[in-house]
ZADREN-228620 format. One line per 3 residues: number of its first residue (from 0); for each residue z, x, y of N, C-alpha, C. Coordinates in Angstrom, 1 decimal. Each point is the difference from the previous one (the first is absolute). Example, Ala and Ser with C-alpha at 12.3 -4.5 7.8 and 13.67 -1.06 7.14 Angstrom:
<atoms>
0	7.8:13.2:-5.7:0.0:-0.9:1.2:0.0:0.9:1.2; -0.7:-0.4:1.1:0.0:0.9:1.1:0.8:-0.8:1.1
</atoms>
This chain:
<atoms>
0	171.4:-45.4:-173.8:-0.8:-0.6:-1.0:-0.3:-1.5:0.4; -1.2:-0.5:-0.5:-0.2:-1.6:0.6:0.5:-0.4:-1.3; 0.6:-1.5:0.9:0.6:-1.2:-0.8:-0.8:-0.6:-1.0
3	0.5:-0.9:-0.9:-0.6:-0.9:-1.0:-1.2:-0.6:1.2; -0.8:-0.4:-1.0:-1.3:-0.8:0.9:0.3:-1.0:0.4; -0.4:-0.8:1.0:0.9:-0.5:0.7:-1.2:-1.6:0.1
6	-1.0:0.3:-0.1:-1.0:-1.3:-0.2:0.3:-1.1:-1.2; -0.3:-1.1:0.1:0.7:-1.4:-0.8:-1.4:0.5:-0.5; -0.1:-1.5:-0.5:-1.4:-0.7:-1.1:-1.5:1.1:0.3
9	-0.1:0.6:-1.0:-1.4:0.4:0.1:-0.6:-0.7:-0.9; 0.3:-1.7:-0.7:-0.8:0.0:-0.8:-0.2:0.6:-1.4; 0.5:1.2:-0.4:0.0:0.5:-1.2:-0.3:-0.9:-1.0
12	-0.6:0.7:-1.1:-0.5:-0.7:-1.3:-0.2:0.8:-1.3; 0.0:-0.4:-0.8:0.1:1.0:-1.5:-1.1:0.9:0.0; -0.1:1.2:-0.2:-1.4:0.0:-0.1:-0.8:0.1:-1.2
15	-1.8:0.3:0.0:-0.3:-0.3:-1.2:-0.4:0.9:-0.2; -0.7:1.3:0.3:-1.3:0.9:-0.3:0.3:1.1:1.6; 1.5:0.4:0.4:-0.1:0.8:1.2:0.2:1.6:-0.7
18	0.0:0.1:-1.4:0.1:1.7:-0.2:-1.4:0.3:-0.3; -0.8:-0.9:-0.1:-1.5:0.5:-0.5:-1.0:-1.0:0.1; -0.8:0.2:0.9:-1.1:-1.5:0.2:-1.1:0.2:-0.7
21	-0.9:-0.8:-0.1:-1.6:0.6:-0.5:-0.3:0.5:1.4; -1.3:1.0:-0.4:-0.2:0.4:1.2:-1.4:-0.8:0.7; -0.5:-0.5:1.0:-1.1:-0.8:0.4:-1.1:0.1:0.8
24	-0.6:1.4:-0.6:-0.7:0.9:1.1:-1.4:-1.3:0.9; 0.0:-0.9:0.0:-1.2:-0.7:0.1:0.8:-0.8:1.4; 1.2:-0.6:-0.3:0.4:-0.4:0.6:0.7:1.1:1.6
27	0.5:1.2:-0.2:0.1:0.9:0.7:-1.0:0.3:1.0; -0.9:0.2:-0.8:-1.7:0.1:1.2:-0.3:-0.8:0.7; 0.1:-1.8:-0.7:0.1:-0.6:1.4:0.7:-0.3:0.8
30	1.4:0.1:-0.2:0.7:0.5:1.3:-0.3:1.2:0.6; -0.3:0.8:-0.1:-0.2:0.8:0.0:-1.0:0.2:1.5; -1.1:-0.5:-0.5:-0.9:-0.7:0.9:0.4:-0.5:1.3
33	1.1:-1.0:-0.2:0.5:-0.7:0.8:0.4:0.7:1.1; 0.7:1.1:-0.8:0.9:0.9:1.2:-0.8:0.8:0.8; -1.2:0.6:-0.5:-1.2:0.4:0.8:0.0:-0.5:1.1
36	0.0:-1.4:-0.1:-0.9:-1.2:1.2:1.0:0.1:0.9; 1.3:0.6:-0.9:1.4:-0.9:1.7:1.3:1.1:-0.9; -0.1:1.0:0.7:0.9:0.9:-0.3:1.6:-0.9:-0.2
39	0.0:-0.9:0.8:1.4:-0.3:0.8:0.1:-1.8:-1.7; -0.4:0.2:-0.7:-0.1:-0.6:-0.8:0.8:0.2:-0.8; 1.4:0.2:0.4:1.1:0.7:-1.1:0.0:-0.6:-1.4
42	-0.4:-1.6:-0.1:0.3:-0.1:-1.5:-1.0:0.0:-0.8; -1.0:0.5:0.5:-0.7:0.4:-0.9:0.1:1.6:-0.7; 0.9:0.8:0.8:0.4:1.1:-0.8:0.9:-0.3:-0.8
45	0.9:-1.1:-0.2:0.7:-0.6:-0.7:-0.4:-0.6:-1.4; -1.3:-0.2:0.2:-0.7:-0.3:-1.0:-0.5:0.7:-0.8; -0.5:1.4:0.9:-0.5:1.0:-1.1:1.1:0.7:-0.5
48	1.1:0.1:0.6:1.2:1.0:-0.5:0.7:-1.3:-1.8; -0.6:-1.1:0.4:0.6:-1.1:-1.2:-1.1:0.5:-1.0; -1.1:0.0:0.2:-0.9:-0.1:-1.0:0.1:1.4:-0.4
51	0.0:1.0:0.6:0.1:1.2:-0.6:1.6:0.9:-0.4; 1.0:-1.0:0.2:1.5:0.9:-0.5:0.2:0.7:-1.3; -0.6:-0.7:-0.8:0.2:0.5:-1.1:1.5:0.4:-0.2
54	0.1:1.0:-0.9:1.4:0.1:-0.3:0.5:1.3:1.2; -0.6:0.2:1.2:0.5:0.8:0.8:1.6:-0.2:0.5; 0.2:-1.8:0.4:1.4:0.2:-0.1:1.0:0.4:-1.1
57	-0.3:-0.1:-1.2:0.9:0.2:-0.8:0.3:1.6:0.1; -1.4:1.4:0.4:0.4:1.1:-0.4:0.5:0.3:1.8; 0.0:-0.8:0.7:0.9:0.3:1.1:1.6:-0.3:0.3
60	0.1:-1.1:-0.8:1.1:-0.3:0.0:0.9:0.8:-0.8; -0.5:0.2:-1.3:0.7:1.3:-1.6:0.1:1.0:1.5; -0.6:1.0:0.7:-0.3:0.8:0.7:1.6:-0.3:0.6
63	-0.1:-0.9:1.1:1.2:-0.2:0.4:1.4:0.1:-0.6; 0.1:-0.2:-1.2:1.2:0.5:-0.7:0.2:1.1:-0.9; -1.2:0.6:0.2:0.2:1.0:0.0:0.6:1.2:0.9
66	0.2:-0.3:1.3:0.8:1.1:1.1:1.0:-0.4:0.3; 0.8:0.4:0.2:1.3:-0.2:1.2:0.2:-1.2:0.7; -1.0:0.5:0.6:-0.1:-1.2:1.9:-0.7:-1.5:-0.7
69	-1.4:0.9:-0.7:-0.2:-1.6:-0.2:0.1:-1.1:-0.6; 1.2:0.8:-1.3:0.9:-0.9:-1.2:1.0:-0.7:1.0; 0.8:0.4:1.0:1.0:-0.6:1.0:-1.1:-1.2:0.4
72	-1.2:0.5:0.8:-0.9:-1.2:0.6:-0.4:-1.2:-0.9; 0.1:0.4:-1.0:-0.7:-1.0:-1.3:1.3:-0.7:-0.4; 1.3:0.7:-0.1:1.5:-0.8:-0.2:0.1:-0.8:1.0
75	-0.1:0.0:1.0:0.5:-0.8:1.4:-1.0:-0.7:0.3; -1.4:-0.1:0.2:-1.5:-1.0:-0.2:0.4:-0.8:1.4; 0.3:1.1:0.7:0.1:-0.8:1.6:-1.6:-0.2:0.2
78	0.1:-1.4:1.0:-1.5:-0.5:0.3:-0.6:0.3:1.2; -0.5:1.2:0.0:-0.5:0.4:2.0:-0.4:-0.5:0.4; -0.8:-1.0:-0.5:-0.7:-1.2:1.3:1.1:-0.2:0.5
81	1.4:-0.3:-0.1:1.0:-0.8:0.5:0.4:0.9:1.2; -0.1:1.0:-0.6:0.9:1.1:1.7:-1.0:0.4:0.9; -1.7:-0.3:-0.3:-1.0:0.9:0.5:0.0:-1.3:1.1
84	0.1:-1.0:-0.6:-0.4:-1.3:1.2:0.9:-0.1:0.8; 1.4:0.8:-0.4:1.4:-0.5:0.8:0.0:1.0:1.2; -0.9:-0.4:1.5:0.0:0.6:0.8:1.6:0.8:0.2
87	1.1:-0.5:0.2:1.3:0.5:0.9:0.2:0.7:-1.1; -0.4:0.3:-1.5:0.6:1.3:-1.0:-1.2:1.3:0.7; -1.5:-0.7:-0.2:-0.7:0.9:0.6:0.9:1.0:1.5
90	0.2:-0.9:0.8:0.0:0.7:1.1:1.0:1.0:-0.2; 0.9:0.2:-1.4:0.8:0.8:0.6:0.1:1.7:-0.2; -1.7:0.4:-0.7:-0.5:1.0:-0.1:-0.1:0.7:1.2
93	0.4:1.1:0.6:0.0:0.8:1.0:-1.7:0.9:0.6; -0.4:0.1:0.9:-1.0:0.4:0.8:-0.4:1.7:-1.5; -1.6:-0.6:0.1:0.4:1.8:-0.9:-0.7:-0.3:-1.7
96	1.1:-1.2:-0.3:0.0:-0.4:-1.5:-1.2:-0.2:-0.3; -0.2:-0.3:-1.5:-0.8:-1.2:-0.9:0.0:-1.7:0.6; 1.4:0.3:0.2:-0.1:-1.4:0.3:-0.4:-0.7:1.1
99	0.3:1.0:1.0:-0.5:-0.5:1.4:-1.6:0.2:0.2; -0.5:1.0:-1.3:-1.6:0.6:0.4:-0.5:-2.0:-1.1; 0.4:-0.5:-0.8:-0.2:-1.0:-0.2:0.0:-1.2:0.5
102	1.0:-0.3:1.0:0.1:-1.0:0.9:-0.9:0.2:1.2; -0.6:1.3:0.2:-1.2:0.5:0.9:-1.0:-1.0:-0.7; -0.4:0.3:-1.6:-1.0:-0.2:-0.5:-0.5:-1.4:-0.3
105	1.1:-0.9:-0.3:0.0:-1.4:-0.2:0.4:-0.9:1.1; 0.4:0.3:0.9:0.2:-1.2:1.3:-0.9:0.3:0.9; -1.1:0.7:0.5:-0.9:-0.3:0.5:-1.1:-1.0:-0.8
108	-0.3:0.3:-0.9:-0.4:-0.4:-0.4:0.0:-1.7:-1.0; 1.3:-0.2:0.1:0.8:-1.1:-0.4:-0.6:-0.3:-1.1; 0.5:1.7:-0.9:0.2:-0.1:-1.6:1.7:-0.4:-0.3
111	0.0:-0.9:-1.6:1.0:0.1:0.2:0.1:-0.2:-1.9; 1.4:0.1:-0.2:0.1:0.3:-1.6:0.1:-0.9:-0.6; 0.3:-1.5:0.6:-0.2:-1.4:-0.6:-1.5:-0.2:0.3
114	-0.7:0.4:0.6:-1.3:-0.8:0.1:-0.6:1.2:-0.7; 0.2:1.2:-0.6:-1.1:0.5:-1.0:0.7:-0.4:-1.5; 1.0:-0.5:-0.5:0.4:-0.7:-0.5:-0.5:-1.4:-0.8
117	-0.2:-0.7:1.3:-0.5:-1.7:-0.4:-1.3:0.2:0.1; -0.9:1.3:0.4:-1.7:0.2:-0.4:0.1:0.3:-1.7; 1.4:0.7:-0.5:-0.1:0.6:-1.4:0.2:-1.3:-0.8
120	0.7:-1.1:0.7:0.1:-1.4:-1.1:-1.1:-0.6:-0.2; -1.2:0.2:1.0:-0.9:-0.9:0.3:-1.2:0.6:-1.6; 0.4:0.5:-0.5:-1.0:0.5:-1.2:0.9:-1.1:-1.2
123	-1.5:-1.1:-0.4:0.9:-1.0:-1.2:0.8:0.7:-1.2; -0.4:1.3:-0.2:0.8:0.2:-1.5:0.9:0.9:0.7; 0.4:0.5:0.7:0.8:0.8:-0.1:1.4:-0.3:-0.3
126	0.6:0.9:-0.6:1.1:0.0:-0.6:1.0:1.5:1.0; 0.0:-0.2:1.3:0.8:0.7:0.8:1.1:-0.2:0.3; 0.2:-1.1:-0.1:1.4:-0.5:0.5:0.6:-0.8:-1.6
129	-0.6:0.6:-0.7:0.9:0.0:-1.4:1.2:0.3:-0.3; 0.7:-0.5:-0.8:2.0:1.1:-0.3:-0.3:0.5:-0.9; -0.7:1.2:0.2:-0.1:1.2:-0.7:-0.1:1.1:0.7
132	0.8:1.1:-0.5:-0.1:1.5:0.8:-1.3:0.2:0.6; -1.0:0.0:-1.4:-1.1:0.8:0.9:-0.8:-1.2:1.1; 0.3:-0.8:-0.2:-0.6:-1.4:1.4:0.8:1.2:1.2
135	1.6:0.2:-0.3:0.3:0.5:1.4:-0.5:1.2:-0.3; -0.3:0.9:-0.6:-0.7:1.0:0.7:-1.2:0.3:0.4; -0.8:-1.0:-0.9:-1.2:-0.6:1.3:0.1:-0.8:1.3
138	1.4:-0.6:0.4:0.1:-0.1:1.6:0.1:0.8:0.4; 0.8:1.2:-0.6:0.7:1.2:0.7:-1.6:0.5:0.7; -1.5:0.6:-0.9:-0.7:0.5:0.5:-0.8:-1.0:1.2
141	0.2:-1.2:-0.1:-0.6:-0.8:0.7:0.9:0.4:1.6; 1.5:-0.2:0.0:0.9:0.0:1.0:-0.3:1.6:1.1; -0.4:0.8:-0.9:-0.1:1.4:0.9:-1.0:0.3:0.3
144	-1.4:-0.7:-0.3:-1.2:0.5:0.2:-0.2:0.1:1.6; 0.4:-1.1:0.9:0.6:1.0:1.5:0.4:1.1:0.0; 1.5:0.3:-0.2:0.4:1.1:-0.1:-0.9:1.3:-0.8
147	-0.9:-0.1:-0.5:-0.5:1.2:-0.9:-0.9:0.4:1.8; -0.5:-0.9:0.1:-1.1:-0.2:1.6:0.4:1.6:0.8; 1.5:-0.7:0.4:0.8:0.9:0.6:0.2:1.1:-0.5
150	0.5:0.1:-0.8:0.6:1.7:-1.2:-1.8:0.6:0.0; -1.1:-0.6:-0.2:-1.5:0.8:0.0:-0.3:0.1:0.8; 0.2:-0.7:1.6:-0.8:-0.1:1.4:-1.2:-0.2:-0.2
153	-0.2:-0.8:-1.1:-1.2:-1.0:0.1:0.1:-1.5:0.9; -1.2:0.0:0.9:0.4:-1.9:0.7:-0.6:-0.9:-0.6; 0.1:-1.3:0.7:-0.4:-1.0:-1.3:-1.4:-0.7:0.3
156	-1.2:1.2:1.0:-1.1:-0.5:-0.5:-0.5:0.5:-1.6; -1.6:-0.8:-0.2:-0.4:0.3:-1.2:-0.2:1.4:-0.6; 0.4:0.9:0.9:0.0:1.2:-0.8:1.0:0.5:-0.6
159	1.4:-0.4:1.2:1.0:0.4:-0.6:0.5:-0.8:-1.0; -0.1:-1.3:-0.1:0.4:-0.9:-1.4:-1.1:0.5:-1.1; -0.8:0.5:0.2:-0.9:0.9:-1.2:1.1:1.0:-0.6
162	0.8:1.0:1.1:-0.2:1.1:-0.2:1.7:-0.2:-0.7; 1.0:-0.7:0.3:1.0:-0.5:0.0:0.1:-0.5:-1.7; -1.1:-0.6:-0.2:0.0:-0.8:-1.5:-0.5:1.6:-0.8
165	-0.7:0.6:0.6:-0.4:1.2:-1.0:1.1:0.9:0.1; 1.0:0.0:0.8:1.3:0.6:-0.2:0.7:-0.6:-1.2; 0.2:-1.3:0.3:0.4:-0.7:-1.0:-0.5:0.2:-1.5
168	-1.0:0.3:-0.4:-0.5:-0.2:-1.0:0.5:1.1:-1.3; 0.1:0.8:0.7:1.1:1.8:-0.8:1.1:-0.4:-0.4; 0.6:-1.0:1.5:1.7:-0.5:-0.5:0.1:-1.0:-0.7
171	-1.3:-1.1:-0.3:0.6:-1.4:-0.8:-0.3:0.1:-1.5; -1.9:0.9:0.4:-0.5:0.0:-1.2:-0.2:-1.5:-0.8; -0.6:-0.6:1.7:-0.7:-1.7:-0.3:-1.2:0.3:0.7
174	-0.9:-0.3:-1.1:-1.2:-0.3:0.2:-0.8:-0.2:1.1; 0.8:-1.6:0.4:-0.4:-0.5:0.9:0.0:1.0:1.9; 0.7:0.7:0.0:-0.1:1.3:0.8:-1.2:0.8:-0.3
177	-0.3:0.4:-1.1:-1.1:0.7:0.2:-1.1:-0.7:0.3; 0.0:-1.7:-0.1:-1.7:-0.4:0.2:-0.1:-0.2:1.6; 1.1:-0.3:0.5:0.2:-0.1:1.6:0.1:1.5:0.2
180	0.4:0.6:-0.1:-0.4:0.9:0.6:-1.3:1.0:0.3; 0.1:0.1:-1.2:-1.9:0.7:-0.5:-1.4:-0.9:0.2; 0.2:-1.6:0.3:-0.2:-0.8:0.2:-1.1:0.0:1.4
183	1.6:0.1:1.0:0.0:-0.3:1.4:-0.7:1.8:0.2; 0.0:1.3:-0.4:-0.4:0.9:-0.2:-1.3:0.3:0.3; -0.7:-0.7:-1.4:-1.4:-0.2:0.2:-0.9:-1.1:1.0
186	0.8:-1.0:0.5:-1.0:-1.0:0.9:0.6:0.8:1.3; 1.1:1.3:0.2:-0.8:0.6:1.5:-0.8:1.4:0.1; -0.1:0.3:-1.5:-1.0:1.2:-0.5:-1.6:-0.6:0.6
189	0.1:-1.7:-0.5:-1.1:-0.5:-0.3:-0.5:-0.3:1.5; 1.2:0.2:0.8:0.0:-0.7:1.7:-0.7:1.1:0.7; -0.2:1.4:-0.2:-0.4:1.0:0.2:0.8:0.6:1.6
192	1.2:-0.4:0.1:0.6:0.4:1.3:0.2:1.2:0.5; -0.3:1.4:-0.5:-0.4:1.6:0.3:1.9:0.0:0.1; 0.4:-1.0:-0.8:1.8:0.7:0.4:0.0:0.2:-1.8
195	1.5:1.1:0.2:-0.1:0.0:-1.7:0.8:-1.4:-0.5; -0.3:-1.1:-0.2:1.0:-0.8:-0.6:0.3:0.0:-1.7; -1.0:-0.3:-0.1:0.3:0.3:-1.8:0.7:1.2:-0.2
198	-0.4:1.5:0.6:1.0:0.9:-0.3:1.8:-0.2:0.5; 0.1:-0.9:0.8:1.4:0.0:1.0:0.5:-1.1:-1.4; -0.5:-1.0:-0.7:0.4:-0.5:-1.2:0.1:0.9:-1.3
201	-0.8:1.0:-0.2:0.3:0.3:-1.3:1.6:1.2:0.5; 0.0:0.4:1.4:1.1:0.8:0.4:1.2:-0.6:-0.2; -0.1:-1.1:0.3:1.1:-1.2:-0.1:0.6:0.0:-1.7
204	-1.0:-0.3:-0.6:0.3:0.1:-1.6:0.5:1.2:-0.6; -0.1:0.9:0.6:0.0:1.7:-0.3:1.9:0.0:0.5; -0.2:-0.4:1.3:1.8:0.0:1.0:0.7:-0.7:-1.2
207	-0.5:-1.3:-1.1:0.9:-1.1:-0.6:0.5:1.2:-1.1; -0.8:0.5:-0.1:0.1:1.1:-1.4:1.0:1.1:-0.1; 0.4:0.7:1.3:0.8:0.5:0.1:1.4:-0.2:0.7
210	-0.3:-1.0:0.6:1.3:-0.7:0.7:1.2:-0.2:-1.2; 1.3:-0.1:0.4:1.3:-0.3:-1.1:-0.7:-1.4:-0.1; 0.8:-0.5:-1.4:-0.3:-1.5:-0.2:0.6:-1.1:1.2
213	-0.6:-0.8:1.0:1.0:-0.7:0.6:0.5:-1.4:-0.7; -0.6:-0.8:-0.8:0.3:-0.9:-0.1:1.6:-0.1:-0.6; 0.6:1.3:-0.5:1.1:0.0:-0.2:1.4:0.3:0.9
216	-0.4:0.2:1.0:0.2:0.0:1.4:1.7:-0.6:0.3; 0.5:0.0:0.7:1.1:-0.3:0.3:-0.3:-0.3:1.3; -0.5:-1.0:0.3:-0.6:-0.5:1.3:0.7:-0.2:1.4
219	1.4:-0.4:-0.4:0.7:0.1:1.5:0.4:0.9:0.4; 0.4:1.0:-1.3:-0.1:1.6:0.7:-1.2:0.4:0.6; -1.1:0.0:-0.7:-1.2:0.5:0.5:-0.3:-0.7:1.2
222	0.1:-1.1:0.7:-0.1:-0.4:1.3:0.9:0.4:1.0; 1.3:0.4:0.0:0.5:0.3:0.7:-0.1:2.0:0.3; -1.0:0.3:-0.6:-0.3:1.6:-0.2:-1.1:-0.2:1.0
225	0.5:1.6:0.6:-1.0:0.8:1.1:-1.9:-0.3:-1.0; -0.9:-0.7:1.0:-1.3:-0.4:-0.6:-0.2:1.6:-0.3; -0.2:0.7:1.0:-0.6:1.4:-0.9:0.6:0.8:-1.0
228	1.4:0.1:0.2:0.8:0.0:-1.4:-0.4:-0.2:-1.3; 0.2:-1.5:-0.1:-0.7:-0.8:-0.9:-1.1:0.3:-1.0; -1.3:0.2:1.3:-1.0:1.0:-0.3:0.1:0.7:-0.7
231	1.5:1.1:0.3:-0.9:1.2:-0.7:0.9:-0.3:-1.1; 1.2:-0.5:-0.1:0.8:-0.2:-1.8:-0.9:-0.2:-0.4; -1.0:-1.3:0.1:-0.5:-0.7:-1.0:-1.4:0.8:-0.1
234	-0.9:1.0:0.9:-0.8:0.6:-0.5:-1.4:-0.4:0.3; 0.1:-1.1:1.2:-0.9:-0.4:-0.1:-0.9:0.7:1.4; -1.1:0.2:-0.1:-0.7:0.5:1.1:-0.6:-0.3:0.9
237	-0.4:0.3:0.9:-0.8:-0.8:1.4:-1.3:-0.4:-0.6; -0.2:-1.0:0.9:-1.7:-1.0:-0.2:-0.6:1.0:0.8; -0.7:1.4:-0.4:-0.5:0.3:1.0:-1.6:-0.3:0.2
240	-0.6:0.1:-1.2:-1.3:-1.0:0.0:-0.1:-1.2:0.5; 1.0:-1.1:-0.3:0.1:-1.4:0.6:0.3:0.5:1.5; 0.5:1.3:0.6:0.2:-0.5:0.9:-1.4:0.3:1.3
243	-1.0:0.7:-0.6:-1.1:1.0:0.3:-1.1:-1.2:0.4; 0.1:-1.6:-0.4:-0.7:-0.9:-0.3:0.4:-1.2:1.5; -0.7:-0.3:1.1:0.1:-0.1:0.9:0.5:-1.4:-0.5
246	1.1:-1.1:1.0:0.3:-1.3:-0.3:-1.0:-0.8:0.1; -1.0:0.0:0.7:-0.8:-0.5:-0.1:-0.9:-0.6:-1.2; -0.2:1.1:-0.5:-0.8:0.1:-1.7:0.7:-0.3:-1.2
249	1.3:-0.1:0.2:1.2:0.0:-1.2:-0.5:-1.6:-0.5; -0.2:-1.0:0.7:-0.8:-1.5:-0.7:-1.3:0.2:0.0; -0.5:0.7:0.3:-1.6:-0.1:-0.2:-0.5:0.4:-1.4
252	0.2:-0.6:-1.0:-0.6:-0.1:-1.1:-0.8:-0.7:-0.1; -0.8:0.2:-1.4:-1.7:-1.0:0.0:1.1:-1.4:-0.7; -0.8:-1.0:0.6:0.8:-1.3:-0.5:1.5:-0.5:0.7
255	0.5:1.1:1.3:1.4:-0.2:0.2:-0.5:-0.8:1.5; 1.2:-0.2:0.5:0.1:-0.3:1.8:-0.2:1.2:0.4; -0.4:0.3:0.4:-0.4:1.9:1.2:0.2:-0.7:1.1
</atoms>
């Protein structure tokens, strides 16, 4: 079992409005926009996931105490950014795992769990780093959205972060998932690329629907598990649409970098 969290000062603060926001569809679309222009625009998905939460954390978090695993997860409110960035805990996942198919996924690419992190502070209202349960269990979904990458074998061009958030959207049941995803859907419907992309997105939404819930997850167990294992406990199915869609075309949306 991982230790107490082990990170000093995050800053924390009372919060004001983190079980139920207004919702700000106006503001959502122009971010929204944004992310069109520059996929790699992380805080602008931070922006529409603020304007659109609504009370999604609150029925995810009740969710979590409601099982087993995830009442333990929600008792203990360990902070994964803290272990995901701690390369020497990472390494000690064995050849095979979650964990090691993760440290595949984020060091080339020099992703890392503090720096998608300080993209989620960069939104003025947010209330993420609040002392309140459901603030952490809106880190929690912020902390694994790597890891989901890996457990769907979606990559992190613009198709697969389409297809990744429309997984997401069954399991958070935040908004803000469905407009990025269905979003990013139709500008490569609109791109006319003879690949199925829109359908490899609504597949992705369909995989979120029947997968186990993960957010309640026991996460260091689940990284240290055989990746295809994993798979099949938790139910989730091959990208085989996403994967029918040449790398080439996977950014080629109308309005993206191609």
């Amino acid at each position: 079992m991982l230790a107490a969290p082990y990170a000093a000062d995050r800053g924390v603060r009372q919060p004001t409005h983190v079980t139920s926001r207004r919702v700000q569809p106006v503001r959502a679309i122009r971010a929204f926009r944004g992310l069109v222009a520059d996929k790699d625009d992380t805080r602008q998905v931070f922006e529409i996931m603020n304007a659109l939460s609504g009370r999604s954390p609150d029925w995810g978090y009740r969710r979590m105490l409601d099982t087993p695993m995830g009442g333990q997860q929600a008792y203990e409110r360990l902070e994964l950014s803290d272990y995901l960035q701690d390369r020497d805990w990472l390494g000690r996942f064995g050849p095979g795992t979650v964990g090691a198919a993760y440290r595949a996924f984020v060091e080339p690419q020099n992703f890392t769990a503090y720096g998608l992190a300080e993209d989620s502070r960069k939104v003025a209202d947010t209330e993420i780093e609040a002392a309140h349960p459901r603030a952490w269990y809106a880190r929690r979904l912020r902390d694994v959205h790597d890891i989901w990458h890996v457990l769907t074998g979606y990559h992190s061009d613009a198709l697969g972060e389409a297809c990744v958030v429309a997984f997401s959207l069954p399991q958070t049941r935040s908004a803000g998932f469905g407009l990025i995803a269905g979003g990013v859907a139709v500008q490569f419907m609109r791109a006319r690329t003879g690949f199925p992309c829109g359908r490899a997105v609504f597949q992705a939404w369909r995989n979120g629907q029947r997968a186990a819930w993960l957010p309640g997850e026991d996460y260091e167990r689940l990284l240290a598990e055989p990746l295809d294992e994993a798979r099949r406990r938790l139910k989730i199915s091959p990208p085989t649409i996403y994967d029918r869609v040449p790398p080439a075309v996977r950014n080629a949306y109308l309005g993206g970098k191609g």
